[in-house]
C-alpha positions as CSV (number, residue, x, y, z in Angstrom):
1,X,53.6,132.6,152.0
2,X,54.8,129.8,154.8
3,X,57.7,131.5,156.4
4,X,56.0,134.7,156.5
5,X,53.1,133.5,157.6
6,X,54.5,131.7,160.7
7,X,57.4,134.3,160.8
8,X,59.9,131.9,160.5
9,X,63.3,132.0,158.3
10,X,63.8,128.5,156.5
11,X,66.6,128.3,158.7
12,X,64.1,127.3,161.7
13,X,61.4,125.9,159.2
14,X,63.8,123.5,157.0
15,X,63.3,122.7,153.8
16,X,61.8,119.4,153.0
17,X,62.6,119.1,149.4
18,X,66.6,119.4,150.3
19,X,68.8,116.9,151.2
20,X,71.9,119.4,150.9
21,X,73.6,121.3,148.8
22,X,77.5,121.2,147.8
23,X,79.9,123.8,146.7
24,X,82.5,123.2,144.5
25,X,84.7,126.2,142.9
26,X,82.4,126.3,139.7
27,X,79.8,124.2,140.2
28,X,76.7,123.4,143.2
29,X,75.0,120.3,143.6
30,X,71.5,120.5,144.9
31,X,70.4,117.7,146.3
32,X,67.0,117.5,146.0
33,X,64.7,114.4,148.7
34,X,61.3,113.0,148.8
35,X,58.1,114.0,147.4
36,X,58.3,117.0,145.8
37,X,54.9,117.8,144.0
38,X,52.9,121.0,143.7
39,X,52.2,121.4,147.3
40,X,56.0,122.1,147.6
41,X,55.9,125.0,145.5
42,X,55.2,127.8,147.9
43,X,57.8,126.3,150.1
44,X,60.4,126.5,147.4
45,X,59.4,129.8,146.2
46,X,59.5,131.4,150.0
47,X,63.5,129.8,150.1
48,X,64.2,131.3,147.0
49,X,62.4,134.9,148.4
50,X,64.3,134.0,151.7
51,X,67.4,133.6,150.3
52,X,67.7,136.5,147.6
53,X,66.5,138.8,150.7
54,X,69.4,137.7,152.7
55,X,71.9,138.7,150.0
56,X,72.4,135.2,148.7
57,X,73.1,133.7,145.4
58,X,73.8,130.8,143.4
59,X,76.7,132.2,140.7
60,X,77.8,129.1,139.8
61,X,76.8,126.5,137.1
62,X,74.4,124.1,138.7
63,X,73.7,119.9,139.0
64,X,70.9,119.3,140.1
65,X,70.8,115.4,142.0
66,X,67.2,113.9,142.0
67,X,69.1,110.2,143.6
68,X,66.4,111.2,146.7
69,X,63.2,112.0,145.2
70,X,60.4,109.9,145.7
71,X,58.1,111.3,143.0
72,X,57.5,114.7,141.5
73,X,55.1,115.7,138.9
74,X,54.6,117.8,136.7
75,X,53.4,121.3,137.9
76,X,56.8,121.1,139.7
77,X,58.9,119.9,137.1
78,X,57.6,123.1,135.3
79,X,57.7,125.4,138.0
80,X,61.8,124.3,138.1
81,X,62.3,124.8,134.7
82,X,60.8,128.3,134.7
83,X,63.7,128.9,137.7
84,X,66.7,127.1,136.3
85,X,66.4,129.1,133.2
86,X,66.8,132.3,134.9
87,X,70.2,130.6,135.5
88,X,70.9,129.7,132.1
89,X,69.8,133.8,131.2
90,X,72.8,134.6,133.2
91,X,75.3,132.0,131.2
92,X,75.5,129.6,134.2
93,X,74.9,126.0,132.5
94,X,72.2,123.2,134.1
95,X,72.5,119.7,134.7
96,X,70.8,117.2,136.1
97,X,71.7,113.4,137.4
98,X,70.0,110.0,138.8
99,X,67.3,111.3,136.8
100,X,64.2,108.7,136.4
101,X,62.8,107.6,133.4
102,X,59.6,109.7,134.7
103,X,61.3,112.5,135.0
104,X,63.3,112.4,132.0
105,X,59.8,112.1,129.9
106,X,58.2,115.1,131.8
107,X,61.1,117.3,131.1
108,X,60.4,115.5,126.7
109,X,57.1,116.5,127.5
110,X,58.1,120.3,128.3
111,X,60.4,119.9,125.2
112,X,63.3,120.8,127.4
113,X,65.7,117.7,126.8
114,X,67.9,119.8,124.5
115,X,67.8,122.9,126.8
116,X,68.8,120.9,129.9
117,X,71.8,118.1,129.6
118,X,71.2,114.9,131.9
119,X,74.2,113.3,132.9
120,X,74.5,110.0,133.7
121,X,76.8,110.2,136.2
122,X,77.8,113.2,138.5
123,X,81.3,112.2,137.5
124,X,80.4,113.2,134.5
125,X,78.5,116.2,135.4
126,X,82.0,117.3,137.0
127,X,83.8,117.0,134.5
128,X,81.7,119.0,132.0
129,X,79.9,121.8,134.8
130,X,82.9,122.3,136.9
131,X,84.9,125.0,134.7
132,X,84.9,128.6,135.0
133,X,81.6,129.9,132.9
């Protein structure tokens, strides 16, 4: 695991894959950047071990925001999926915007387009994710 490994908190090793994220009363964006492919996996997976150790947590719909991402494939795309739907298990609804037409056929090809609403617009997103759940 990377931060244990090199003993660091992702707060000194930061996180590649994340532009930022923004809190609203009911909803977070996460602003995802670059290339995020299988190799970012561990890295995302150590954040989320980081995180939940420190006593933090996302209790809020979400929106994801892909407007930064170079490329991601598939393993990745999966490997999401897997962790946004232990969202949806807790009633918290998932979007996602600036979606690609690559992404939007990976997430066809893991039969997830009704599970998962794209918006086309964050606007939009808003207005639809940023109510009480």
């Amino acid at each position: 695991m990377l931060f244990k490994q090199n003993n660091q908190s992702p707060k000194k090793n930061p996180t590649p894959y994340l532009d930022r994220m923004d809190d609203f009363e009911f909803v977070q964006i996460v602003r995802l950047k670059g290339d995020i492919d299988q190799t970012m996996i561990p890295v995302i997976q150590n954040r989320i071990e980081y995180n939940r150790s420190q006593g933090s947590k996302i209790d809020k719909n979400i929106i994801v925001d892909y407007k930064k991402v170079n490329k991601i494939d598939s393993a990745t795309i999966a490997f999401h999926i897997v962790r946004l739907k232990e969202y949806q298990e807790k009633g918290f609804k998932i979007g996602f915007i600036n979606m690609t037409e690559q992404l939007r056929s990976l997430l066809a090809m893991f039969h997830q387009c009704d599970t998962f609403k794209i918006y086309l617009s964050e606007e939009e997103a808003m207005v639809a994710l940023n109510k009480p759940v």
